[in-house]
C-alpha positions, 0 to 999 in steps of 0.5 A: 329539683326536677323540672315539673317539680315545685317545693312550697313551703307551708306553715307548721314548718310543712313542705308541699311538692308538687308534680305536674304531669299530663293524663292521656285520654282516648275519645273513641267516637261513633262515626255514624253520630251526627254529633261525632260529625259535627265534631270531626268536622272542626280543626284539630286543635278544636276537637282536643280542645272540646274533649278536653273541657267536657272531660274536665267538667265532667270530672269536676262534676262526679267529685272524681277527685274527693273519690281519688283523695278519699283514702289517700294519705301521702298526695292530694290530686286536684286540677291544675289551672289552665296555661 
């Protein structure tokens, strides 16, 4: 099996695959905000971390999954949990 690539077996003799990936995003900011500034002015790894969780809640918010599910019959996209 390929790495990212995980096989379940489910009852009804059903097997799940599942692949992680990864979605790339791009916040693009307004440097005037006083938000953007405030947010600039952390380390890195604290802005991706931010962006990251607003985004995510976000997401889960609109139910953007049960659109991305809504007409699709061969995969089931769903949030994996954080490592």
């Amino acid at each position: 099996m390929d790495a990212g690539k995980i096989r379940e077996q489910l009852p009804g003799s059903r097997i799940m695959i599942t692949i992680n990936h990864t979605v790339n995003l791009v916040a693009e900011l307004d440097e005037n905000n006083s938000t953007t500034k405030q947010l600039l002015a952390l380390p890195n790894e604290a802005q991706v971390y931010m962006l990251k969780n607003v985004f995510i809640a976000a997401c889960k918010g609109v139910s953007l999954l049960e659109h991305l599910n809504e007409n699709n019959s061969f995969a089931t996209i769903k949030f994996a949990e954080a490592e």
